[in-house]
C-alpha positions in Angstrom: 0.0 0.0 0.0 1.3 3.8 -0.4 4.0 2.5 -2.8 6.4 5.1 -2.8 7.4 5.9 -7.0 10.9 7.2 -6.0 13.7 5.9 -3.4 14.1 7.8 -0.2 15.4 8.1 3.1 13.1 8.0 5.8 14.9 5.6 8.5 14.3 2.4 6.5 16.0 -0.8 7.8 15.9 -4.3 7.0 16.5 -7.6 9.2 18.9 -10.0 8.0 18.2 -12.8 6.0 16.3 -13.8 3.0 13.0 -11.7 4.2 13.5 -7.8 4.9 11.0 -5.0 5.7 11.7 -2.5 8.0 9.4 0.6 9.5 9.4 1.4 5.3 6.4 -0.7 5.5 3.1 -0.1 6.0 1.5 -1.2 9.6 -0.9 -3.5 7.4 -2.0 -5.7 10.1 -4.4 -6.8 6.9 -4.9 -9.9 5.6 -7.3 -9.6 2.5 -9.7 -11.6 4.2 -13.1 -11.7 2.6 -11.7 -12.7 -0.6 -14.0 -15.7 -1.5 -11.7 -17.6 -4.2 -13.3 -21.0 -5.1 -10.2 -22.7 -6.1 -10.6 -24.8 -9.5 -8.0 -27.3 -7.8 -10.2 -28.2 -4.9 -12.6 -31.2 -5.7 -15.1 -32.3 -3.5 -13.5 -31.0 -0.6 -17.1 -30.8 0.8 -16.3 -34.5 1.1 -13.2 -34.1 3.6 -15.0 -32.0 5.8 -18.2 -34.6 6.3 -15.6 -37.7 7.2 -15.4 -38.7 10.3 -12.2 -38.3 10.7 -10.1 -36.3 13.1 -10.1 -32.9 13.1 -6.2 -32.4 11.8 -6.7 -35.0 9.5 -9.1 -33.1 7.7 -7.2 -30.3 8.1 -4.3 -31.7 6.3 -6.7 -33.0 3.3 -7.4 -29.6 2.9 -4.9 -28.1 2.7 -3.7 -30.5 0.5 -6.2 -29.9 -1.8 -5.5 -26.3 -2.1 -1.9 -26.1 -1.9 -1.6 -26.5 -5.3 -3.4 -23.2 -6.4 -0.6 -21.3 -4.1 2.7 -19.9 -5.0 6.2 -18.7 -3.4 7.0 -15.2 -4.1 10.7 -13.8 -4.2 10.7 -10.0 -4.2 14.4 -8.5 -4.6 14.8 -5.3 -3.7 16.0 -2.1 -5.7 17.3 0.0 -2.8 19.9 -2.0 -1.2 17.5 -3.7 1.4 17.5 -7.1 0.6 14.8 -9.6 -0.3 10.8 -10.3 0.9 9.6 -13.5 0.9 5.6 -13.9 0.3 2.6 -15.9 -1.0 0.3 -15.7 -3.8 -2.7 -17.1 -4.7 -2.8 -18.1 -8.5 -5.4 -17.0 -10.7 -5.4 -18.4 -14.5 -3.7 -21.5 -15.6 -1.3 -19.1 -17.4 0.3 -17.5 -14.8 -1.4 -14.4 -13.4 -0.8 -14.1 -9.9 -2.7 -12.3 -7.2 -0.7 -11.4 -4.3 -0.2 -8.0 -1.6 1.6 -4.7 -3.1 3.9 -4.6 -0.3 4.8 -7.6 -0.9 6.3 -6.6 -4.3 6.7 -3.1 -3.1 10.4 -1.2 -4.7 11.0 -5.0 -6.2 13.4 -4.7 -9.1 13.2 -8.6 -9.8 10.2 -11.1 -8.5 10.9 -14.7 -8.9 7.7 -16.8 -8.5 7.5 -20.6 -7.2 4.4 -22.3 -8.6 3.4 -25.5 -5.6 1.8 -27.2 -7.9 4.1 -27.8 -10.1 7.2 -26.8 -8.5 9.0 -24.7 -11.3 9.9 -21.3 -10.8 9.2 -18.3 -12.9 10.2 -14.5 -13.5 7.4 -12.5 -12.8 6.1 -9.2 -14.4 4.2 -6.6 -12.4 0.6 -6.1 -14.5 -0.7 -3.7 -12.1 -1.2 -2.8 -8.8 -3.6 -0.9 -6.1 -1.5 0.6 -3.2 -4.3 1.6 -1.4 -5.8 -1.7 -1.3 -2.9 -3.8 -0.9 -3.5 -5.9 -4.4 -0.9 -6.7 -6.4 -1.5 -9.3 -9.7 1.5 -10.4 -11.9 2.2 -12.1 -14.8 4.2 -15.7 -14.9 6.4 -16.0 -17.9 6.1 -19.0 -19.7 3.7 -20.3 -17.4 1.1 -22.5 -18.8 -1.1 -25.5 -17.0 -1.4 -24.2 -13.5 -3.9 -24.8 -11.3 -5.8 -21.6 -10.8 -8.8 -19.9 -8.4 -12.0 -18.5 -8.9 -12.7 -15.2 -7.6 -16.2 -16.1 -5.7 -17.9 -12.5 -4.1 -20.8 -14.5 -3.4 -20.0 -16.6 -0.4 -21.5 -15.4 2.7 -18.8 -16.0 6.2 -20.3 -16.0 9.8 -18.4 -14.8 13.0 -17.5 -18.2 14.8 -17.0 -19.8 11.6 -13.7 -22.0 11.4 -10.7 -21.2 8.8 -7.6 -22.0 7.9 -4.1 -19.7 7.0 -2.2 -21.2 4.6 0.8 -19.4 3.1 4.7 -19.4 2.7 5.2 -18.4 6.4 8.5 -18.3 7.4 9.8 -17.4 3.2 11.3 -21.6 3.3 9.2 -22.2 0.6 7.7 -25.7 -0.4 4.5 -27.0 1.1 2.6 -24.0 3.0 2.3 -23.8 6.5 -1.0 -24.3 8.0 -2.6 -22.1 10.5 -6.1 -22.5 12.1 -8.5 -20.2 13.7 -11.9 -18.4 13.5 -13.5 -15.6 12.2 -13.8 -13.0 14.7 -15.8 -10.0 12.9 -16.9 -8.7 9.9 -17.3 -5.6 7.9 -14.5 -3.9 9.8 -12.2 -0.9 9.4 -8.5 -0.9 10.1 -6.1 2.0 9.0 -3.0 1.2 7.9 -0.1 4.0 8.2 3.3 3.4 5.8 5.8 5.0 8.1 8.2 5.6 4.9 5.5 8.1 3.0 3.9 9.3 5.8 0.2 8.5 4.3 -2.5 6.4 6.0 -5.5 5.0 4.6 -8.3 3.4 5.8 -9.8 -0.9 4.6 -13.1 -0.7 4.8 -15.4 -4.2 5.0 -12.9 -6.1 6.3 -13.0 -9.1 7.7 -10.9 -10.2 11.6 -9.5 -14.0 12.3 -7.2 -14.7 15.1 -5.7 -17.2 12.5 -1.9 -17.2 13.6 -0.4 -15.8 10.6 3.2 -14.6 10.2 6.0 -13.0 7.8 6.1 -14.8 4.6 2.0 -15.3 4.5 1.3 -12.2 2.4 -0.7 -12.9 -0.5 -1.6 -16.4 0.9 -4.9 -18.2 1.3 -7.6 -18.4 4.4 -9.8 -21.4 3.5 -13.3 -22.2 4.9 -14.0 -26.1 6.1 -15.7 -26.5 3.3 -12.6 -25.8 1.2 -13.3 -22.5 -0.3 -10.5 -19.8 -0.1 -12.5 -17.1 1.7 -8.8 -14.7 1.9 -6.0 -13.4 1.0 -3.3 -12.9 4.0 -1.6 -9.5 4.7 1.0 -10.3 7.6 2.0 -6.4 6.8 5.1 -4.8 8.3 4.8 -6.2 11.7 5.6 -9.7 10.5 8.0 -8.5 8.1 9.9 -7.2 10.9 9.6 -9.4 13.7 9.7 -12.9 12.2 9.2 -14.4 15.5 5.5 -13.1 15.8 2.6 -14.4 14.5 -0.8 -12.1 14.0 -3.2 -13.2 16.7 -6.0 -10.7 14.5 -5.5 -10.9 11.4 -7.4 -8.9 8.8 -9.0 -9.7 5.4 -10.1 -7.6 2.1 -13.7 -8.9 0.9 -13.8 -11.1 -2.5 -16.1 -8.8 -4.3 -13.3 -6.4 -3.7 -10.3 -8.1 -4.4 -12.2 -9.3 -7.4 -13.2 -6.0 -8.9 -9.6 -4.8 -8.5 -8.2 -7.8 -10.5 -10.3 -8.3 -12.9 -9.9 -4.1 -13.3 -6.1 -4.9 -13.4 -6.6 -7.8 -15.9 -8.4 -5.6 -18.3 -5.6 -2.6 -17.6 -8.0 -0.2 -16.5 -5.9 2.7 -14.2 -7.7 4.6 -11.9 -7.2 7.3 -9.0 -6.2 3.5 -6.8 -4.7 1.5 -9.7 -1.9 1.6 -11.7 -1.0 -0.4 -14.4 2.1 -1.6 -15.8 5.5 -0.4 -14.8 6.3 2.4 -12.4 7.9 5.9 -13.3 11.0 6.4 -11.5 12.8 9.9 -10.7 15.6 8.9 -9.1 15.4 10.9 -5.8 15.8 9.9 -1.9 13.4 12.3 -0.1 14.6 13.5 3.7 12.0 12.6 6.6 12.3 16.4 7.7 9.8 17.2 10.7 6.8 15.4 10.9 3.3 17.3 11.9 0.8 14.7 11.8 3.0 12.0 10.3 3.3 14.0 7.0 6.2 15.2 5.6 7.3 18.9 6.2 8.9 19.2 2.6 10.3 17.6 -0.2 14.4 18.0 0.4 16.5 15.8 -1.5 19.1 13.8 0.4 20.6 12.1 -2.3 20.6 11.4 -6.3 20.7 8.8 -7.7 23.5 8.9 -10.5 22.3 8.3 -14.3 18.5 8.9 -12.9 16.3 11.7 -14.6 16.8 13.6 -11.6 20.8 13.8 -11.9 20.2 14.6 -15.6 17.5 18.1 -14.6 20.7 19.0 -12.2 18.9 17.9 -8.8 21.7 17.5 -6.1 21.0 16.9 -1.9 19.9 19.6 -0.5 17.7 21.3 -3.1 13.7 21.1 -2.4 11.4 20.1 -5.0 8.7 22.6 -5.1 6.5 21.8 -8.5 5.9 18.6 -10.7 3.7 19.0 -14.1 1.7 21.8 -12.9 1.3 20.5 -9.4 2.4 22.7 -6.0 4.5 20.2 -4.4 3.2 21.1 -0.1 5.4 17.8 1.1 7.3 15.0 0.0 4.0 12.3 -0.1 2.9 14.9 -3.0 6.0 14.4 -5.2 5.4 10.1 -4.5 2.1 10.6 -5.1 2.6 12.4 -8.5 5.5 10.5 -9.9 3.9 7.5 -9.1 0.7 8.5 -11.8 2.7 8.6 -14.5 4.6 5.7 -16.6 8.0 5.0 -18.0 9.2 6.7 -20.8 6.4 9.9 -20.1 8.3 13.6 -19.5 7.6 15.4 -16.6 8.5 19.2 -15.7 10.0 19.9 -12.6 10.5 22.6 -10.3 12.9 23.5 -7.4 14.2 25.3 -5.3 18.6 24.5 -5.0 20.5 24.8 -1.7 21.4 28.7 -3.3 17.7 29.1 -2.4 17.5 30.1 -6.5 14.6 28.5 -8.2 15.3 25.6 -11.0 13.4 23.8 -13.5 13.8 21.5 -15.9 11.7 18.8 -17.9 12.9 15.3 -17.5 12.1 11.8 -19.3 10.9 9.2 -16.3 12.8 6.2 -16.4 11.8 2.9 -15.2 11.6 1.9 -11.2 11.1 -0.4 -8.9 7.9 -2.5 -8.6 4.4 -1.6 -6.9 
């Protein structure tokens, strides 16, 4: 969510190993969970749930079933932070791929793991909605995969029983199963990304206390019946503390998360949605005084060398005060605006150098990282 168009500085840091997200992430504590996916891979799963047979037994059938319509996602990192480990949930036999923005958030490369099948594939970023956390991608050279339908119609209860399954933990493989219950429904939870200083508000959530954890993103909450009613969100407190699970975990409706694909799918942008790659400036932005968790300005820290930004003359220090025809009032502005144009498109810019002259130039965006 709030994907950031342009690098920056704002006291980002990243734990060791193979999955890394610091405070640069959104406080998602959502899990996209209302996401009704009938996955074409389960069969008669109805079946499992009816046996008499013990409770983790049919559990594990379960999950077994729908395992198959999961995937491992590798997101490298552009900005020197490392790698994120998620899930996603796959949606045509072709390879599109429906998983969380963040979890592809300032990816320069996304390796995808298909469970089904077991092969791995380069991914391409179709489109994205920061606001809504819904990312889908594009498989290449994928073909015979075992794919979900988006179902908007299924109606959940509080009480009701579910299951987490997901990549927790970034090892990979078979998912890791998680059980719990729905808690609530039709909720709000804000989430705040700490790097842009924006917040935003999921409305019609659903809550489980299903015990997800880093690496689940993008992964699947699955009714008894065998119906993947979610799409986990372990957000940024997972990411950075691996050790803890989500004891309330939150979840984006189907309708939702279907209207947004399918709107990705047919490469429709809008004020939420962007399609494509993302226009890149080539600037780190300072976190300088925060009223209200916003921004104070737009001062540049660094540029980045061979970026549009170095060629218009930009150096740290200077203050970017217009873009296009746009009053630039904080730094989230200038995100905000790079991030609704596309590669390749020119931009006029305006600024303000460390002289306290005023600059501008008009510069050719250049392609950046993901989401």
């Amino acid at each position: 969510m709030f994907t950031p168009p342009l690098a920056r500085d704002a006291g980002m840091q990243a734990r060791p190993g193979s999955s890394s997200r610091g405070w640069r992430r959104p406080v998602i504590i959502v899990l996209l969970a209302a996401a009704v996916l009938a996955c074409a891979c389960v069969a008669a799963v109805g079946e499992i749930a009816a046996a008499p047979v013990p409770r983790a037994a049919r559990i594990a059938a379960l999950a077994a079933k729908v395992d198959p319509c999961l995937a491992d996602v590798t997101a490298t990192l552009g900005t020197g932070q490392g790698r994120v480990e998620g899930t996603g949930i796959v949606l045509t036999s072709t390879g599109e791929v429906l998983t969380n923005n963040h979890v592809i958030e300032d990816a320069t490369s996304i390796m995808v793991t298909d469970v089904g099948n077991g092969r791995g594939y380069q991914a391409v970023v179709v489109g994205y909605d920061r606001k809504h956390d819904i990312a889908v991608l594009q498989l290449r050279g994928a073909s015979g995969l075992k794919a979900v339908t988006l179902d908007g119609s299924r109606t959940l209860k509080v009480g009701q029983a579910v299951v987490a399954l997901g990549n927790a933990g970034g090892k990979g493989g078979t998912p890791v199963i998680a059980t719990g219950t729905i808690t609530g429904l039709d909720r709000a939870v804000t989430a705040f990304d700490w790097a842009t200083g924006m917040s935003g508000q999921l409305t019609g959530v659903i809550a489980s206390n299903a015990g997800i954890a880093a690496g689940d993103s993008g992964g699947a909450l699955v009714s008894t019946d065998g119906r993947v009613v979610g799409v986990n969100a372990a957000g940024a407190l997972g990411s950075r503390f691996p050790s803890v699970t989500q004891a309330h975990a939150y979840s984006i409706p189907a309708s939702q998360a279907a209207s947004i694909a399918s709107q990705i799918e047919a490469g429709r942008a809008s004020a939420t949605v962007h399609i494509g790659a993302t226009a890149f400036l080539g600037v780190t932005i300072m976190l300088s005084g925060i009223a209200g968790f916003q921004y104070a300005d737009a001062v540049v820290t660094a540029v980045m060398a061979d970026s549009p930004a170095a060629a218009a003359g930009l150096t740290a220090g200077d203050v970017i005060t217009s873009l296009g025809a746009h009053t630039i009032a904080s730094a989230s502005d200038v995100q905000n605006l790079v991030w609704q144009y596309h590669p390749g498109e020119r931009i006029s810019i305006g600024w303000t150098d460390r002289a306290g002259q005023p600059r501008t130039a008009t510069v050719q965006l250049t392609s950046g990282p993901a989401g």
